[in-house]
C-alpha positions as CSV (number, residue, x, y, z in Angstrom):
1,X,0.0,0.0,0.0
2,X,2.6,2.2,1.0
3,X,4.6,1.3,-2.5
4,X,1.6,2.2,-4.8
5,X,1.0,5.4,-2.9
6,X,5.0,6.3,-3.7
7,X,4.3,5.8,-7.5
8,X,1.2,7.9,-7.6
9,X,3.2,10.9,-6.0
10,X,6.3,9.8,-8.3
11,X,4.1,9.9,-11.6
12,X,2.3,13.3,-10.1
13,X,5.7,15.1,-9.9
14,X,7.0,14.6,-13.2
15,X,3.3,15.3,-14.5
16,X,3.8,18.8,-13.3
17,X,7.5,19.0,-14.2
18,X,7.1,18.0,-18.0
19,X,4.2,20.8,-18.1
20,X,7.3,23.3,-17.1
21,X,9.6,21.5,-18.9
22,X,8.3,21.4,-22.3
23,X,7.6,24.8,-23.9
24,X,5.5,25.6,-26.7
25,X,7.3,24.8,-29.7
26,X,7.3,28.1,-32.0
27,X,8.3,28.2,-35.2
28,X,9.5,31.3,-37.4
29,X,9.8,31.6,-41.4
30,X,9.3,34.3,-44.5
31,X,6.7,34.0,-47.0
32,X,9.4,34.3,-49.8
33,X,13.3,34.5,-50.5
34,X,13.6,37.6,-52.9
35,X,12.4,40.5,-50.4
36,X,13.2,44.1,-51.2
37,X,13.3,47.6,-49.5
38,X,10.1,48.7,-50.8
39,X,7.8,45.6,-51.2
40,X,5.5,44.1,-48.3
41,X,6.4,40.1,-47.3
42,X,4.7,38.1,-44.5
43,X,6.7,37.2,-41.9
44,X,4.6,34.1,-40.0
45,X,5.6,32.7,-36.9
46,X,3.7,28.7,-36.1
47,X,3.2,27.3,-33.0
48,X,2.1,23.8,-32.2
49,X,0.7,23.9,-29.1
50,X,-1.0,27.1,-26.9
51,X,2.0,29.4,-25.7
52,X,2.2,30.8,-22.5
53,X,0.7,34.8,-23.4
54,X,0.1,36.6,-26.6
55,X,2.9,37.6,-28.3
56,X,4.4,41.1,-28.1
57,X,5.1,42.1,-31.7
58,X,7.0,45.9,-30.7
59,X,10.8,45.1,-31.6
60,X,9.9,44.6,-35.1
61,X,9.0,48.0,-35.5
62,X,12.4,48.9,-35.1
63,X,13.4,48.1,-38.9
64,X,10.2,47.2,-40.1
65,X,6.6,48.9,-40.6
66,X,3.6,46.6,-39.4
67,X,1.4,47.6,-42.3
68,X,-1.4,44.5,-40.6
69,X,-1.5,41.5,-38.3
70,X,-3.9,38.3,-38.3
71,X,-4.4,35.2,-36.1
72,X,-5.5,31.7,-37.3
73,X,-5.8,28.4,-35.7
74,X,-5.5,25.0,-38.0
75,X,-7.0,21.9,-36.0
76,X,-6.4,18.5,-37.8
77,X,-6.7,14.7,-37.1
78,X,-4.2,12.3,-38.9
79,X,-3.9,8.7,-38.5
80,X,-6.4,9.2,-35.0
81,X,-3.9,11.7,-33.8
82,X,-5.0,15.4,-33.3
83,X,-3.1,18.1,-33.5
84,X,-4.0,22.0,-33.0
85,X,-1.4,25.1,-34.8
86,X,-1.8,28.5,-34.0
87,X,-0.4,31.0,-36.6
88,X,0.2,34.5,-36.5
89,X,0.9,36.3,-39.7
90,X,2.5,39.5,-39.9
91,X,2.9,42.0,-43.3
92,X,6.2,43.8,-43.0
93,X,7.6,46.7,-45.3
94,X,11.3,46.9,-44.5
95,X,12.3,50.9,-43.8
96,X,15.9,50.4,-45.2
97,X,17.8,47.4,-47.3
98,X,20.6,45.8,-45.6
99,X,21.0,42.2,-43.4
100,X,18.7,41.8,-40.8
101,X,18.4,39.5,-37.8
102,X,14.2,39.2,-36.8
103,X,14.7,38.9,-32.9
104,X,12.7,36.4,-30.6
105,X,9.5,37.1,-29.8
106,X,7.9,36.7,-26.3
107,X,5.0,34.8,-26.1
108,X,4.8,35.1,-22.6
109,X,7.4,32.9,-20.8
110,X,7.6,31.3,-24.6
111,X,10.3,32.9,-27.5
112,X,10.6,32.6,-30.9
113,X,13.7,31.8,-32.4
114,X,16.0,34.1,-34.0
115,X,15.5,34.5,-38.1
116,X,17.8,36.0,-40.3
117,X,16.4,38.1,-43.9
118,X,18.3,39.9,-46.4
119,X,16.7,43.2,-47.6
120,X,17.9,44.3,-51.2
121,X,17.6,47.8,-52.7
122,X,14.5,47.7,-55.1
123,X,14.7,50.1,-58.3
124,X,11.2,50.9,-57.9
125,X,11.8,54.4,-56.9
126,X,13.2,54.9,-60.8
127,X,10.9,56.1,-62.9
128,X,11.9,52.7,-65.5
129,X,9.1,51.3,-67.4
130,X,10.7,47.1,-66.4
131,X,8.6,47.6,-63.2
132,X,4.3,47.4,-62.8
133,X,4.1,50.2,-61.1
134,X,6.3,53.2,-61.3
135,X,6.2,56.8,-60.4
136,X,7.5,59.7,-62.7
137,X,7.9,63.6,-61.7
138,X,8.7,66.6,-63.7
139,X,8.5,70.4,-64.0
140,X,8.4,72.6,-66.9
141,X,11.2,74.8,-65.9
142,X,14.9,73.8,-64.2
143,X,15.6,77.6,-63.9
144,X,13.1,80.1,-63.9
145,X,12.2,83.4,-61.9
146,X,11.6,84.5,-58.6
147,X,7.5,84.8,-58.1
148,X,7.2,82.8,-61.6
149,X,4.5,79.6,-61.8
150,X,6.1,76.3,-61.8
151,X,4.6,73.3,-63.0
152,X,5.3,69.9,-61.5
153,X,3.1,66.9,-62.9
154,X,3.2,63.4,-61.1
155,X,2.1,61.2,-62.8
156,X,1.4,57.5,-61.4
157,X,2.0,54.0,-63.6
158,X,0.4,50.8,-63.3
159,X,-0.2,47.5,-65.2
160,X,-1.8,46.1,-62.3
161,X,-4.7,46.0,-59.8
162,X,-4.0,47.7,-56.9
163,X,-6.2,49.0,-53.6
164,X,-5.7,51.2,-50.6
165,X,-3.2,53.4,-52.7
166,X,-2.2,56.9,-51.3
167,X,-0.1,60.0,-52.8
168,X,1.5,62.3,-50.5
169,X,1.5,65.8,-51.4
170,X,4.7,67.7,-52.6
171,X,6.8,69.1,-49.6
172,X,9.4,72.3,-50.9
173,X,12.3,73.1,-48.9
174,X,11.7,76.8,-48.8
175,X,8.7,77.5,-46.5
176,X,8.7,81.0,-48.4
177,X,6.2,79.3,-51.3
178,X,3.2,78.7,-52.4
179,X,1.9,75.5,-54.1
180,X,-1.7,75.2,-55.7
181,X,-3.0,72.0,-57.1
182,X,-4.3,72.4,-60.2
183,X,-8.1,70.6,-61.2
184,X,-8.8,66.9,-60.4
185,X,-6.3,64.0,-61.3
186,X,-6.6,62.8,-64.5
187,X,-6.9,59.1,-65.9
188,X,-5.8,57.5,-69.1
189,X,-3.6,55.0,-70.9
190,X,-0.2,54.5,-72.6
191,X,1.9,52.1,-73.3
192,X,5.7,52.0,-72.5
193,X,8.2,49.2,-74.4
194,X,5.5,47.1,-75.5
195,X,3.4,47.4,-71.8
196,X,0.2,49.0,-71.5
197,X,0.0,51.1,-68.2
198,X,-3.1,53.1,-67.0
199,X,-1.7,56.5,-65.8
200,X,-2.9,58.7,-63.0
201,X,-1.7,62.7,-63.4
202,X,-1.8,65.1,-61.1
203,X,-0.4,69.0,-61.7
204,X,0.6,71.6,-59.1
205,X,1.5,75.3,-59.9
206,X,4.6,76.1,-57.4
207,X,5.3,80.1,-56.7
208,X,8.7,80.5,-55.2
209,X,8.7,84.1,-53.3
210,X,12.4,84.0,-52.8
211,X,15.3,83.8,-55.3
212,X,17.9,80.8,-54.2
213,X,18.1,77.0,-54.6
214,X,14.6,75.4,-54.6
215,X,14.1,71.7,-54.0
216,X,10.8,69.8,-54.7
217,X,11.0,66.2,-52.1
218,X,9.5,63.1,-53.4
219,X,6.8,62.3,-53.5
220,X,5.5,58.9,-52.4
221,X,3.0,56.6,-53.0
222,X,1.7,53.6,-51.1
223,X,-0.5,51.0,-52.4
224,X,-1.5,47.5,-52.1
225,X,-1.0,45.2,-55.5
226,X,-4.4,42.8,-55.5
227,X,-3.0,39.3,-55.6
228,X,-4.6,37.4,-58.8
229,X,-5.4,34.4,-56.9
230,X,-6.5,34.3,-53.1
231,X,-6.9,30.8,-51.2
232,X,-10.6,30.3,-50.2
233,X,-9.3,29.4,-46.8
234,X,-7.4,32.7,-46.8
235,X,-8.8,35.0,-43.8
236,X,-6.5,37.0,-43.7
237,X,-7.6,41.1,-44.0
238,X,-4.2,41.9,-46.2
239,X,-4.8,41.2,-49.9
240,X,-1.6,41.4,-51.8
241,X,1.9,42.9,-51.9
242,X,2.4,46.3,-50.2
243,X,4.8,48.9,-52.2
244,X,5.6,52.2,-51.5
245,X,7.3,53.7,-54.3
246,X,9.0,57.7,-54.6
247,X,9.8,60.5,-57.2
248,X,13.0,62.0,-57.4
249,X,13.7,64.8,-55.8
250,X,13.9,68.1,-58.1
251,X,16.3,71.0,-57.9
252,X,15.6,74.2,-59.7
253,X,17.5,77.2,-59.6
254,X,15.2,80.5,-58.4
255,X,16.7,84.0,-60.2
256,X,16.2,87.1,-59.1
257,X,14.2,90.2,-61.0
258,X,15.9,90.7,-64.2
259,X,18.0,93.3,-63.3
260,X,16.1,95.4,-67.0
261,X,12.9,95.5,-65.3
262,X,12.6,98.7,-63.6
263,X,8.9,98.2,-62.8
264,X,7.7,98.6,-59.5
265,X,5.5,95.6,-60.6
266,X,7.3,92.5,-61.5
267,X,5.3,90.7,-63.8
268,X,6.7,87.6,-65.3
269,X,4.2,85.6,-67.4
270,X,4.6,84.1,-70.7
271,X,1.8,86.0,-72.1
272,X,-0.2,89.5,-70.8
273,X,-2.8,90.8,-72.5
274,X,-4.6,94.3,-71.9
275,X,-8.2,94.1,-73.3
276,X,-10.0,97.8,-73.6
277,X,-14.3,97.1,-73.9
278,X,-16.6,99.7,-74.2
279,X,-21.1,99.8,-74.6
280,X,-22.3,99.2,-78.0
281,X,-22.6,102.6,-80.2
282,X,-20.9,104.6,-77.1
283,X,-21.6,108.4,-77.2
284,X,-20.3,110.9,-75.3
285,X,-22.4,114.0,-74.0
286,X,-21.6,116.4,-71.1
287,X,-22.9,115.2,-67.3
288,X,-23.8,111.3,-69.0
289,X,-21.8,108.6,-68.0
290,X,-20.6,106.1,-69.9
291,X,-18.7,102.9,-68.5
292,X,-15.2,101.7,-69.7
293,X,-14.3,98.0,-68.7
294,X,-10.1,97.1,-68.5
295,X,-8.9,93.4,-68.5
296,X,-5.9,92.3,-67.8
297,X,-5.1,88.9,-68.6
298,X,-1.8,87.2,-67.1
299,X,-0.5,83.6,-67.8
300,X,1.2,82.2,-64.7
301,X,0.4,85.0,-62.4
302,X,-2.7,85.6,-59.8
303,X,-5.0,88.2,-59.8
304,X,-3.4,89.4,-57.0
305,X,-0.5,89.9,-58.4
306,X,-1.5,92.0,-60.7
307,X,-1.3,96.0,-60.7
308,X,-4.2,98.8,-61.0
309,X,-4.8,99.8,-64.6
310,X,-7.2,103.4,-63.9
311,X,-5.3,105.7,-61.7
312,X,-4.5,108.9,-65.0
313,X,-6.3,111.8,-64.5
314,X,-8.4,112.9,-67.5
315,X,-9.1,116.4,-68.5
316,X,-11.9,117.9,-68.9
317,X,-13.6,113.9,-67.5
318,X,-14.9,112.9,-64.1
319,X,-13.8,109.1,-63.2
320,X,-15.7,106.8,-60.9
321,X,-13.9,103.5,-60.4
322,X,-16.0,100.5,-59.1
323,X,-14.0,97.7,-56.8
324,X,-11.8,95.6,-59.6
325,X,-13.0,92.1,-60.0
326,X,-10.0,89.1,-58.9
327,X,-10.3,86.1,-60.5
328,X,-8.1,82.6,-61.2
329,X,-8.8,80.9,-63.8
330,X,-6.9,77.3,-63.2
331,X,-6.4,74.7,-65.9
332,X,-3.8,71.9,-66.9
333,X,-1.5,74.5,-68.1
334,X,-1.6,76.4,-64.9
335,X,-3.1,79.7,-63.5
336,X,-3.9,82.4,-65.6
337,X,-5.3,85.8,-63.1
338,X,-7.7,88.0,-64.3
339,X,-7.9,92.1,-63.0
340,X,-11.2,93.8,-64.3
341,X,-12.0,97.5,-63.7
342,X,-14.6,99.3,-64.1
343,X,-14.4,102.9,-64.7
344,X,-17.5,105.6,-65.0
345,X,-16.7,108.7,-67.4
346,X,-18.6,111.8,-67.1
347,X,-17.6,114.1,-69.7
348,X,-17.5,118.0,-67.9
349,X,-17.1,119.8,-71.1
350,X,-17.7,119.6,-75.0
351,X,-15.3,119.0,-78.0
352,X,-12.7,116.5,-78.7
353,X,-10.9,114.9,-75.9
354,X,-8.2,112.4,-75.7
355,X,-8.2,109.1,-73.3
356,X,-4.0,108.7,-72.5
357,X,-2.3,105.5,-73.6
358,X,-2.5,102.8,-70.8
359,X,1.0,100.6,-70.3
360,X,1.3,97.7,-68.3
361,X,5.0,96.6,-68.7
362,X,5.6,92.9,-68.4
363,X,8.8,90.3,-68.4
364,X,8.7,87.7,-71.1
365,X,9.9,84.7,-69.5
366,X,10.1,83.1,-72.7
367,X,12.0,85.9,-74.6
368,X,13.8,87.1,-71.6
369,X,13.2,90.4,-73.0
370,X,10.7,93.6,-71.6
371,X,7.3,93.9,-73.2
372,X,3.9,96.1,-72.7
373,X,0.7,95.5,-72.4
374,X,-0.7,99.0,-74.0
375,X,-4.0,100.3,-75.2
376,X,-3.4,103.2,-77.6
377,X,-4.3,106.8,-77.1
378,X,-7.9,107.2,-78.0
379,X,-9.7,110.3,-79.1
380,X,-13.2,111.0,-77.9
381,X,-16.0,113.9,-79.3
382,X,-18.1,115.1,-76.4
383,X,-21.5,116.8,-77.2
384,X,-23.1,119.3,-75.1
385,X,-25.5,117.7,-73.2
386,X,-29.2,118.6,-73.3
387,X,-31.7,120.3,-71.0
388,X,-33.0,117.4,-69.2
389,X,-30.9,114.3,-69.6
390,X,-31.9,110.8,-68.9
391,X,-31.6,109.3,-65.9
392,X,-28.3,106.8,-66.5
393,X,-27.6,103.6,-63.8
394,X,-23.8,103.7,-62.7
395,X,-22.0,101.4,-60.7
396,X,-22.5,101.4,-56.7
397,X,-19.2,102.8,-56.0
398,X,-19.2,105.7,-58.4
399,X,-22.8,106.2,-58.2
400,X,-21.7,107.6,-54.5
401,X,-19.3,109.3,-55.7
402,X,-21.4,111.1,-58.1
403,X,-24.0,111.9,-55.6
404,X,-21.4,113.6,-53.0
405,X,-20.0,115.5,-56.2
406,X,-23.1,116.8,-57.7
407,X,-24.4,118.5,-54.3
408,X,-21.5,119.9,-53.5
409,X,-21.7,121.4,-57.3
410,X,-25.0,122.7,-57.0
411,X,-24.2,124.4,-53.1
412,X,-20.9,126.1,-54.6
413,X,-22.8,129.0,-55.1
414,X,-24.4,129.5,-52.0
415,X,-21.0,128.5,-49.9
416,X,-20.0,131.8,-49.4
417,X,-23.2,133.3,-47.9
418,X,-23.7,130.6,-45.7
419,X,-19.7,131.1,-44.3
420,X,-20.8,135.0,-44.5
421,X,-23.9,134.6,-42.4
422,X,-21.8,132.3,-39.6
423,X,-19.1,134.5,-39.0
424,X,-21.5,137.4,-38.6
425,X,-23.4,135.1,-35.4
426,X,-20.3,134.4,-34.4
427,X,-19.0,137.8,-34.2
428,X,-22.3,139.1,-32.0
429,X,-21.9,136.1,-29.6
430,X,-18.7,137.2,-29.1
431,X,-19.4,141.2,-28.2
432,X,-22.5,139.9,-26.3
433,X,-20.1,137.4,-24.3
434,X,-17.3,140.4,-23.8
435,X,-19.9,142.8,-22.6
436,X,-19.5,144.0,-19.2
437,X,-22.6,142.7,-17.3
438,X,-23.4,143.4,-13.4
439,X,-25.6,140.7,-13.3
440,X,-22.7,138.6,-14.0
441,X,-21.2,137.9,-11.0
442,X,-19.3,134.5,-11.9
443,X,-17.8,133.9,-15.1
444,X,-19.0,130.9,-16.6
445,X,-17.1,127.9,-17.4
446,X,-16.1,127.1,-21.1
447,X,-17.2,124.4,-22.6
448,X,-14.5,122.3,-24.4
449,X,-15.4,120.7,-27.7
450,X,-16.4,117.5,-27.8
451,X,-13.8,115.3,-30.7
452,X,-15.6,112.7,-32.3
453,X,-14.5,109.2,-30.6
454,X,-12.9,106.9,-33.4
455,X,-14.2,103.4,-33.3
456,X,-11.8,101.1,-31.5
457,X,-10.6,98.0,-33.7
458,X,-12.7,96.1,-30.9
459,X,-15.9,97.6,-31.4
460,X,-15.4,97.2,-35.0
461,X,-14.9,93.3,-34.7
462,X,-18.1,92.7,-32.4
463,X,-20.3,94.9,-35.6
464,X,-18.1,93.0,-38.1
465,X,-19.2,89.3,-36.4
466,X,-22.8,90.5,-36.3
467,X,-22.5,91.2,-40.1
468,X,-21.1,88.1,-41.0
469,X,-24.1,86.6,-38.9
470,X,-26.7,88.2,-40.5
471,X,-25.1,87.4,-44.0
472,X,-24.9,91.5,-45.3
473,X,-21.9,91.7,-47.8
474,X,-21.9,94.9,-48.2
475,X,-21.4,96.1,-44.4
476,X,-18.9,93.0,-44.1
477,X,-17.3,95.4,-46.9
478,X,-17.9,98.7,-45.1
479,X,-16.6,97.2,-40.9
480,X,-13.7,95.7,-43.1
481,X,-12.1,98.5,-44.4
482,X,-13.2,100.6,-41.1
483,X,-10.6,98.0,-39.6
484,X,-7.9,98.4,-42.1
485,X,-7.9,101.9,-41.2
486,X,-7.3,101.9,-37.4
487,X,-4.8,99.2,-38.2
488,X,-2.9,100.7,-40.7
489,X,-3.8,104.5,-40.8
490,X,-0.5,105.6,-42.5
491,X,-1.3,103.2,-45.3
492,X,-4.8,104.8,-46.9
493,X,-6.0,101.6,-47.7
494,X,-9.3,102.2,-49.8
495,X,-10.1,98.9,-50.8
496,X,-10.8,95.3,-50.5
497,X,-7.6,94.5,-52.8
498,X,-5.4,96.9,-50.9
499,X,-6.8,95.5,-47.7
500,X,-5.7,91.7,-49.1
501,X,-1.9,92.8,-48.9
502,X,-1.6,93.6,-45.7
503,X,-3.5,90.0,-44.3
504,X,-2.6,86.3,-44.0
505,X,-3.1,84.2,-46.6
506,X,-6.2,82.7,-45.3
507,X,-8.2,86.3,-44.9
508,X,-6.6,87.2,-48.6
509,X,-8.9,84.5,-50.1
510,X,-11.7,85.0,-48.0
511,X,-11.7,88.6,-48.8
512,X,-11.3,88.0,-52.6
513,X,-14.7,85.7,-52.4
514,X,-16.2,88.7,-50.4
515,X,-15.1,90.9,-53.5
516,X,-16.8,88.4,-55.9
517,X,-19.9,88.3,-54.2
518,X,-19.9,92.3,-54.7
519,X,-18.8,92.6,-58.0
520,X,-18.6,89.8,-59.9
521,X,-21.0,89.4,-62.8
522,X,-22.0,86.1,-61.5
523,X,-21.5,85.6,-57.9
524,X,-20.4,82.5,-56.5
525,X,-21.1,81.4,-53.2
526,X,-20.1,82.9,-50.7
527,X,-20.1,81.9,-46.6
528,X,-20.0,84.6,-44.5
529,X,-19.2,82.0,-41.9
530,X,-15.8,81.1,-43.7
531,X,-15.1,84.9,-43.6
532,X,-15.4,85.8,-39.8
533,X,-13.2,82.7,-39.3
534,X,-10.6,84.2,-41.1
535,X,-10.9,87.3,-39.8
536,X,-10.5,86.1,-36.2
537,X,-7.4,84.1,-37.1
538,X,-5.6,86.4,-39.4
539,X,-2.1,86.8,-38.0
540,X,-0.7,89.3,-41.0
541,X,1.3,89.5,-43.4
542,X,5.0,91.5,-42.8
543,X,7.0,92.6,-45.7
544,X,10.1,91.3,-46.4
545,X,12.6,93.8,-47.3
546,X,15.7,92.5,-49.5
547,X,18.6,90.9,-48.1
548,X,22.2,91.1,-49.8
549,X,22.2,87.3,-50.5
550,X,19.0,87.0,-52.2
551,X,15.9,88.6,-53.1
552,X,13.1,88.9,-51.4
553,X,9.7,89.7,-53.1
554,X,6.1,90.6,-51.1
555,X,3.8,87.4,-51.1
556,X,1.4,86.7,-53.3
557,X,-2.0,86.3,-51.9
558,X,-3.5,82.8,-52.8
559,X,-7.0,83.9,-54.6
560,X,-9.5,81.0,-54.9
């Protein structure tokens, strides 16, 4: 009795001590042999029995990315013997090429063994045609000039399925720039040494602001190719090979103003035009206005970039600007800006007058050479004007003007009786005030005049948020330029465009919609909302002044 009851303890004791003994047994292999810096692999670690814990996955993201992870079990009975596998499979996207040495992974009290890959370089970051999916970059200018559009096209090649595919945007080593993408990608197909790829393009419109070295980063894209066949017991949630493929990186060399353009406007465009449009059958008669409309057309320049065209004074002819129209017009071949003015003449005299010549000067980019955008000299009869003339609609802005002009024209000559008849009250006030009066026993205080109490930029911020609430345009206009002037009250800004100079970039564009919605033939829509947000964060915009080691240029306002 006391024998068996040894055994039963003896065979109890090394129960327990081949369960501490005897670890899981956990396998570790690679999907495949050929594994390169920039295409996904599966890395899959097997393990026959339960192990002690979960496994803890972090080292590997050390040299690899974990781009997904799954779990399976495999339970199967062979020859009356069952047997249970737990896999965990693991897509990796090595970060550089080189040897590496997977290290053991915990499973609790349970490790892995040690694996060792090779990484090679991959050439898919060439833009080469061998490969199924290759990236190309290019711009239309190694050299140009400072402030002059740049385009850079990416354009995407594939002869093969893929999903989950990303593009990052293009990054520019100087921050002083601005980059504007340029429509929706497009789509279509080609064929390169005998291969037919589909292509995806996308353009940008780069606007260096600072002469110097300028370097365009890769950019990269990320995709999944779609495996052509997929095993019906295949759970896993990652379909196919991950790649992540780059551009080259682009170096162009930013001049300076041509040192011949003596401009205070630097204009460099491959084309300007200067288009002069006037009413059908125009006639000119004293006191009738008639209104002029100037266009000024720019290839690779913003509106905003471009210069007043109405600021000559015209004898013998009153002018009543309205606020210019801003406008891009964007397109595959870039950004083309649009100024328009409109200008209300009223003739104050009879005869033959003559309109001046109207140059814009311009840099030909192409050329490399000065040119002008000019409207000739133009020679206008004025008739007297009749008795009663009809009542003619001008634009809001000079019909203001106009009104403010004409009564102080018809009071002119009454002025001097009215100053006549003040000075004579003024003058018995006086003697009745310096009059010696016994009555008078103390002298009365004098009054101090009261000085009209600017509006603080405060108070113009709470009326300007109320505006933008209750959706009015036009006092959004009014509070707007009320706050340019107790910002700025040495710069005499009279307008929305003058205004957009002196702002962020963020306000610049919200103020150009505001300017739309005012002007603009056809209005587009406009959120007041989007406005008063701006507003609230506009942090300004200093100017630069220029340096001896390159050249600095006022930023250009990014108009949507």
């Amino acid at each position: 009795m006391v024998r068996q009851t040894f055994l039963s303890g003896l065979l109890i004791i090394l129960s327990l001590m081949s369960c501490s003994v005897f670890a899981a047994d956990i396998s570790v292999y690679v999907n495949r042999d050929n594994i390169s810096v920039n295409e996904s692999f599966n890395l899959i670690f097997e393990a026959e029995s339960t192990p002690d814990d979960e496994p803890d996955f972090s080292p590997l993201s050390v040299y690899f990315d974990i781009l997904s992870q799954s779990q399976s079990s495999n339970m199967s009975i062979i020859n009356g013997s069952f047997s249970r596998k737990k896999v965990w499979t693991l897509a990796l996207l090595a970060k550089q090429p080189g040897n590496y040495a997977i290290p053991s992974i915990e499973f609790g009290n349970d490790k892995s063994p040690l694996l060792n890959i090779k990484v090679s370089k991959s050439t898919a970051t060439q833009s080469t045609s061998d490969s199924n999916l290759f990236l190309e970059a290019e711009v239309d200018h190694q050299s140009t000039y400072v402030q002059t559009q740049i385009l850079y096209t990416v354009k995407v090649f594939r002869s093969v399925e893929i999903q989950n595919a990303s593009l990052t945007e293009p990054k520019l080593s100087a921050a002083d720039a601005i980059i504007e993408k340029l429509g929706d990608d497009k789509r279509y197909q080609t064929s390169r040494n005998g291969v037919r790829f589909i292509v995806i393009e996308r353009r940008y419109a780069i606007f260096p602001q600072q002469s110097g070295q300028l370097t365009i980063a890769p950019v990269e894209f990320n995709g999944q190719i779609v495996s052509q066949r997929r095993s019906f017991y295949d759970i896993s949630p990652f379909n196919g090979t991950s790649k992540r493929i780059q551009s080259k990186a682009i170096e162009i060399d930013v001049k300076p103003v041509a040192a011949a353009f003596k401009n205070k406007h630097w204009l460099p465009s491959t084309e300007i035009k200067l288009v002069d449009e006037w009413p059908e059958q125009a006639r000119f008669k004293v006191g009738e206005p008639v209104t002029r409309t100037l266009s000024l057309l720019a290839a690779g320049l913003t509106a905003a970039q471009l210069p007043e065209l109405s600021k000559q004074d015209i004898a013998g002819i009153k002018q009543y600007p309205d606020q210019p129209t801003l406008n891009d017009q964007k397109n595959e071949n870039g950004i083309t800006g649009i100024r328009q003015e409109k200008i209300a003449y009223i003739p104050t005299q009879a005869g033959s007058l003559t309109l001046p010549e109207i140059n814009i000067p311009w840099w030909n980019i192409k050329t490399g050479r000065l040119e002008y955008a000019r409207i000739e000299a133009k020679k206008i009869t004025v008739e007297a004007g009749s008795a009663s003339q009809p009542s003619v609609a001008l634009p809001p802005a000079a019909k203001a003007q106009a009104s403010t002009k004409t009564v102080v024209d018809n009071d002119a000559t009454s002025v001097w009786f009215y100053i006549s008849l003040f000075l004579l009250a003024g003058w018995l006030i006086s003697l009745f005030y310096l009059l010696p009066k016994r009555s008078r026993s103390v002298q009365q205080p004098v009054s101090k005049p009261v000085m009209p109490i600017k509006p603080s930029a405060k108070n113009i911020g709470r009326k300007f948020a109320s505006a933008c609430q209750q959706n009015q345009p036009e006092l959004c206009k009014t509070l707007l330029l009320e706050w340019a002037a107790s910002q700025w009250p040495d710069a005499n800004i009279n307008s929305l465009s003058e205004l957009s100079l002196y702002v962020d970039d963020d306000l610049s564009q919200q103020i150009a919609r505001l300017n739309q919605q005012l002007y603009a033939p056809t209005a587009n829509e406009w959120r007041a909302a989007d406005l008063l947000s701006a507003f609230q964060s506009n942090k300004g915009k200093p100017v630069k002044s220029n340096s001896d080691s390159q050249s600095v240029l006022k930023p250009i306002s990014k108009i949507v």
